[in-house]
N, C-alpha and C positions, 0 to 999 in steps of 0.2 A: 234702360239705363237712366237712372236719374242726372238733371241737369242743375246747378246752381245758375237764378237770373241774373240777368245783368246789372238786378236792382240787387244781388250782393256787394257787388264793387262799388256803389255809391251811397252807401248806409252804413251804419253798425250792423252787424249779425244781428246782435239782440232786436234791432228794430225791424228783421224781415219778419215774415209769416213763419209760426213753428215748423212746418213742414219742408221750407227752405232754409232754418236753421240747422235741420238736419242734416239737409241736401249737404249743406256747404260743408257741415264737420265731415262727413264721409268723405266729400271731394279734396278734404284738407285744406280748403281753401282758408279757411279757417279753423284753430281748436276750442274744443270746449272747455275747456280753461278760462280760455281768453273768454268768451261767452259767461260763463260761471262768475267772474271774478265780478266783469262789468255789472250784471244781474245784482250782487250782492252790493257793491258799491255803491249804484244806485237806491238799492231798499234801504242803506244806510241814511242817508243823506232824505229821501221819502219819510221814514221812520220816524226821524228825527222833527220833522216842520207838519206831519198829519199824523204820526201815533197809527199805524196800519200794519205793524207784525208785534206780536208775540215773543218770535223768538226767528234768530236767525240763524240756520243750520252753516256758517264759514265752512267750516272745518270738515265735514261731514258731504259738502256739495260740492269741494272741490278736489278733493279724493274722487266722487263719483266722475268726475268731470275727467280727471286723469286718467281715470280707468276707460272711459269711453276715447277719450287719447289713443291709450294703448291699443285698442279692441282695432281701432282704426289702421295704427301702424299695422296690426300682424297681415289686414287684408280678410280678417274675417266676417265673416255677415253680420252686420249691425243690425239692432231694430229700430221703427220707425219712424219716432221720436228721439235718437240719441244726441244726448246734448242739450236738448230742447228744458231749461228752467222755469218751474211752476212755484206755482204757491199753494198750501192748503189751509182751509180752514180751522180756528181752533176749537172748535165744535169737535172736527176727526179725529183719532186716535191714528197716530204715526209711529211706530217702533221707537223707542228712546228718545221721544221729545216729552217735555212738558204740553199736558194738555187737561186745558183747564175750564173750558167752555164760557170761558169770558167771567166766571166764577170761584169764590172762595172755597165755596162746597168742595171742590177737586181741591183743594188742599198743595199736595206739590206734585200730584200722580202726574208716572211716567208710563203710558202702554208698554205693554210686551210684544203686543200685533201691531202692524197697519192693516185700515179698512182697506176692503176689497178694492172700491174703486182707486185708492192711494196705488195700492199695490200693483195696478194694471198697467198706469200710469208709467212706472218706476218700472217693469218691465218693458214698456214699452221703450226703455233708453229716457227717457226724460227725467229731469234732476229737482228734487224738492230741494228749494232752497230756505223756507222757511215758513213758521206760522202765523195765520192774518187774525185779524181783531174780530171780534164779533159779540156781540152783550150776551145779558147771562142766559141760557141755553138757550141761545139764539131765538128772544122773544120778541123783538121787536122790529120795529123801520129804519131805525135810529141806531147807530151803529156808539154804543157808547156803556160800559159796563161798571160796577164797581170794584172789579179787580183792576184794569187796564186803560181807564178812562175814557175822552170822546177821542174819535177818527174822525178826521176832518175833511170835507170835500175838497178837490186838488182846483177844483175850479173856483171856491172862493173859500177860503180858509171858516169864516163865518159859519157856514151851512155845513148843516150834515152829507155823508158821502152815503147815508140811507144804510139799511139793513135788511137780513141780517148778517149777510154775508162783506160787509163792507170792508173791511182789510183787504179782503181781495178784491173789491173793486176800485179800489184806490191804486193798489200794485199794477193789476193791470191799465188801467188810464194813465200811468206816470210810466208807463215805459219797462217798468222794472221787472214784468214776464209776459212772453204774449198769452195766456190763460191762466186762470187760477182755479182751483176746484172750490165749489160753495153747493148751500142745500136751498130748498124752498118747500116750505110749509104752505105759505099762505103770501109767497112772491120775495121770499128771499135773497135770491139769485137776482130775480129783475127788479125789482125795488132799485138796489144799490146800482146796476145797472144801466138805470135809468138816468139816477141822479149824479152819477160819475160820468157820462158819457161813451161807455163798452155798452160789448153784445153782452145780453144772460139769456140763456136758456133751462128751463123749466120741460126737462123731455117727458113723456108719455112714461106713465105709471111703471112701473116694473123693465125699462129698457137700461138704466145701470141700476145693479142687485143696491137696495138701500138695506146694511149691514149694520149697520152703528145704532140702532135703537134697541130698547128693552125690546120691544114686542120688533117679527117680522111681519103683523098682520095689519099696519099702520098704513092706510090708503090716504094718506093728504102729502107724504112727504117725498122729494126726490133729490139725488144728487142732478148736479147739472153744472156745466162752465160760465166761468167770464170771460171773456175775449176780446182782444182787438178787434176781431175780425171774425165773419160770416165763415172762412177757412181755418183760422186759429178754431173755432169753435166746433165746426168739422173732425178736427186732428184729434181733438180730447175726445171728442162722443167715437170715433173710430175703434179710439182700444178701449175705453171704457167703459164699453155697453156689453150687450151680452151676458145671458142665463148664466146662474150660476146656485146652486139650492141651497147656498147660507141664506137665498131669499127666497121664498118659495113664491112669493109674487115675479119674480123677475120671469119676464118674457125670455120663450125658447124663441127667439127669431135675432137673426146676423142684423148687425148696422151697414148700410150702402154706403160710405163716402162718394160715390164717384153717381148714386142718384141727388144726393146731396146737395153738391157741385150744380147740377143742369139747373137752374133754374132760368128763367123769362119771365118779362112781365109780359110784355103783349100779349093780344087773348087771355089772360086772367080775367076770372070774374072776385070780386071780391064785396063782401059787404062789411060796411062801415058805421058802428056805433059811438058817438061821441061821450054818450054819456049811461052807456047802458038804460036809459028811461029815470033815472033818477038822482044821478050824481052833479054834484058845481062842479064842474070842470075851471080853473082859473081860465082865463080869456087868452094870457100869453100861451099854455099848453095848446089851447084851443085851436090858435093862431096858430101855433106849429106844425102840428099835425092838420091840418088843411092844408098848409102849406106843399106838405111833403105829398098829401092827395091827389094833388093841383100836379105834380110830377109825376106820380105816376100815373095818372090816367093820359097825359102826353105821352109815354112812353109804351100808349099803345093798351092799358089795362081799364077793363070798364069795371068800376068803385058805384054802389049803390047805398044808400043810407038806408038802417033797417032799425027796426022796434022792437028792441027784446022785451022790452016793456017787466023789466026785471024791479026790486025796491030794496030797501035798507035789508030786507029779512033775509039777504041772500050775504052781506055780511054781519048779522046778528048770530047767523047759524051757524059759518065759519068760527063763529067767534066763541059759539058754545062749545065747539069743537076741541079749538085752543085750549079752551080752559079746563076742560077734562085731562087732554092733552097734557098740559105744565102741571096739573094733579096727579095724575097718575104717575108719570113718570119723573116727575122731580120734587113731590109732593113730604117725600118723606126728609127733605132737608130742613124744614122751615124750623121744628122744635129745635136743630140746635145751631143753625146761622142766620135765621131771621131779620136780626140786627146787622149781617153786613149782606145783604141782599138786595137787590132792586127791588123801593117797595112797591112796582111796577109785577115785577113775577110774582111776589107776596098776595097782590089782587088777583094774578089771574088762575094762581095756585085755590086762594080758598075762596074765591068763584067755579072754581071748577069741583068741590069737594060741594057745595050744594044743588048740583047738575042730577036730577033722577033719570034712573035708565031708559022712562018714557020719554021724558023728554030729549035724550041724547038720541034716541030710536030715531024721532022722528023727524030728525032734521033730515035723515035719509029719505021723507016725505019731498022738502025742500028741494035738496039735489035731484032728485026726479020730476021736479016740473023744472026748473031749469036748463035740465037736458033736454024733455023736448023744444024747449022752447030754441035752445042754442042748435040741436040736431036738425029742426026742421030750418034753419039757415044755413046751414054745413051742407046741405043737400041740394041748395041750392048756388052755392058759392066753393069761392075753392078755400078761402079765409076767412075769418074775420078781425079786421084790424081794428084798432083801438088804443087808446093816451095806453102807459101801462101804468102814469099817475095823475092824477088830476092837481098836481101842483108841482113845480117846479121844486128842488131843493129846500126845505126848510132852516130855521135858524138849528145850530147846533142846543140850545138849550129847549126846546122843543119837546114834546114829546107824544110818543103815540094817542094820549087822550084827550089832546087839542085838536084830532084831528078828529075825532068821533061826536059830531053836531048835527041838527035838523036845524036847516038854516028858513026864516022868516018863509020864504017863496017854498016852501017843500021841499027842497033842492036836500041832498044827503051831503055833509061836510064832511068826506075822506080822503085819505091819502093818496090810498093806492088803489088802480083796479085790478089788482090781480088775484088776490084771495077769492073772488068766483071760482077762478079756472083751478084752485087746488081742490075745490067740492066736486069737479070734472077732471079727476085727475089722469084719466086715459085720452086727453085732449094737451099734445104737445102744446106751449106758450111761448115766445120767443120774444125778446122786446132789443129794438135795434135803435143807433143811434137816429134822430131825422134833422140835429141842428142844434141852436140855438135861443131860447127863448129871449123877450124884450130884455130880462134883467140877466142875459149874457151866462145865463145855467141851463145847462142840456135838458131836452126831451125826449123820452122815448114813446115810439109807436111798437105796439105791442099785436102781435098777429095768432092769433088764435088758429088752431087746425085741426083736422079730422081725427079720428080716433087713431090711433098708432101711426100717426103720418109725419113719425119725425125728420124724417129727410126732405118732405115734401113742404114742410115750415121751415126748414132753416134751406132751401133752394128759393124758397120765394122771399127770405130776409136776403137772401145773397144775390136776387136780381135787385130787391128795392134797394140795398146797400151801393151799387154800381149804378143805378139810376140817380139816387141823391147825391150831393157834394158832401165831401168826407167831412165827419166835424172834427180830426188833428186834433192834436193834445194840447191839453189846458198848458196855458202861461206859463212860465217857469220849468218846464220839463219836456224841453225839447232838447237835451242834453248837449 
């Protein structure tokens, strides 16, 4: 029998854990209604001061929200998530929404489907209440497109809230859903994660069916959650993992929540790279992530610094990837919207049209010494943790090709480090809040894991989570 905490009665609904928003509408302790309305409320007011939805389904979420009312009144078996208010990206196709991919190209298209993982979701009793921001077909770090402008970081309006999934990383750090759904290519998920201060998770290749592309033979891309929380994050991968042959990659194996859950730090081993061998990691990131080291190895986990001894060509090759990638599949818009495009995708569109097959072959060269290289460390450790950016939030007028420098000392001038672990993309990536930096913008520490060890990366983000001091939400939205 399910129990609502005692931390119902002294919060808003919307501010427990999804899994106890549940609890509570089934207990009646609360409806979801009431939950629904506050949700949209909020996105209004968020919307309005950071530019992070698309579009807000009113009318549409609180119907479902009634309906999950009723289901309650008659005493019938709810599912798991009822009640529980998300957000999706506008990347995905949702039944009767505008979906526009941050892009002119989509014109005013409205899907006829929702993708799979949407659709699990929304089984699952949990209410889409609207669509997040995100540039044009989700190219970048930088959360800002020429349909729908920039989304702003909630922690300083200035800075970007990252990409490319950033509407929804804004929605969920403001309070306004405990999860949102987002993708990651090359750290889209934990990018904005990072820089808003939520959990992202970047799961193991084929663990939610990735639905939404031309091709299902695409090995860089996954869906994956934002979350408040190590357990919000939990509750989404719970219903929306799992086989299904719209994706022929999608692994036949169940998701454990409740392996999940067990995590410890004590007795862990873990190895810890600052800078993969070649990255400027800024000093403040630098500082944070020791910091949060410096904690858990108090708390009982032995942390060892190790040499991937990795260099720029692990993202050059990423990057050839990309650019095929925005070619191929979005390659055929440019002759007739060019002019209102970001001339950002415009570069990596016809970059990617002079990429030859040898060359694209061979970066499968690249990702095979990087694997052993990462695999003989995984063999010896249970993680590998690491910044998931080497810079704290940047300004919002910024953009991805201020970050790509060979700086005086060798040192590689980039963002993020997370585009490695999409070239290993059957190695789960998790990036958790650890603080603060000196100029008062979150960092995240990013924990790397075994091959299909998705419960066994977000159990070790949900010891380190309960080891650290929470980093609460930014100024102004504590409602």
């Amino acid at each position: 029998m399910q129990t609502v905490s005692r931390a119902a009665s002294q919060a808003h609904p919307l501010d427990l854990p999804a899994p106890e928003i549940a609890a509570g509408i089934r207990a009646r302790a609360f409806s979801a209604v009431s939950v629904v309305a506050e949700s949209l409320r909020r996105a209004k007011i968020v919307d309005q001061a950071l530019n992070a939805f698309t579009l807000l389904r009113e009318e549409a979420a609180l119907a479902a929200a009634r309906e999950a009312d009723r289901q309650v009144a008659t005493g019938a078996v709810t599912p798991a998530l009822i009640g529980v208010p998300f957000a999706a990206k506008d990347l995905t196709p949702t039944r009767g929404d505008l979906t526009t991919l941050g892009s002119w190209t989509r014109e005013d298209r409205v899907p006829t489907e929702t993708a799979l993982c949407i659709a699990r979701l929304e089984v699952a009793g949990a209410i889409l209440i609207g669509k997040t921001t995100t540039p044009e077909f989700a190219h970048s770090s930088f959360t800002a497109s020429p349909r729908w402008g920039i989304t702003r970081n909630p922690w300083n309006v200035s800075r970007t809230c990252g990409g490319s999934s950033g509407g929804s990383a804004v929605a969920v750090a403001t309070g306004v859903v405990p999860f949102a759904e987002g993708t990651d290519m090359g750290g889209s998920v934990r990018i904005p994660a990072a820089f808003s201060g939520v959990v992202g998770f970047k799961p193991s290749l084929g663990r939610i069916p990735m639905t939404i592309l031309p091709s299902v033979f695409d090995n860089i891309s996954h869906f994956g959650p934002l979350a408040r929380t190590i357990e919000d994050a939990v509750a989404f991968m719970a219903v929306a993992s799992g086989p299904d042959d719209a994706d022929i990659t999608s692994l036949p194996v169940s998701f454990s929540p409740e392996k999940a859950r067990r995590g410890h730090v004590a007795g862990r081993r873990f190895a810890l790279s600052l800078d993969f061998g070649y990255y400027s990691v800024d000093a403040p990131v630098r500082s944070a992530i020791l910091a949060a080291v410096d904690e858990i190895r108090a708390a009982g986990a032995i942390v060892e610094t190790v040499d991937l001894g990795w260099s720029r060509a692990v993202n050059d090759g990423w990057y050839d990837l990309w650019c095929v990638f925005m070619s191929a599949f979005f390659g055929e818009t440019l002759e007739a919207y060019r002019e209102r495009m970001d001339p950002l995708v415009v570069e990596l569109i016809e970059r990617g049209r002079t990429i030859g097959a040898t060359q694209y072959k061979r970066v499968e060269l690249l990702r095979t010494a990087i694997w052993k290289d990462l695999s003989a460390v995984l063999a010896r450790y249970d993680a590998l943790l690491c910044p998931t950016c080497a810079v704290t939030a940047p300004p919002v007028e910024a953009n991805d090709n201020d970050y790509v420098a060979d700086l005086p000392d060798g040192r590689f001038q980039g963002l993020d480090m997370t585009c490695p672990f999409n070239l290993l993309p059957q190695c789960p990536a998790l990036s958790v809040p650890v603080g603060l930096a000196e100029d008062g913008l979150p960092v995240g520490l990013q924990i790397v894991g075994r091959r299909y060890a998705d419960e066994d990366v977000l159990s070790i983000g949900g010891a380190i989570e309960r080891t650290l001091r929470a980093i609460g939400r930014p100024d102004g939205w504590r409602w």
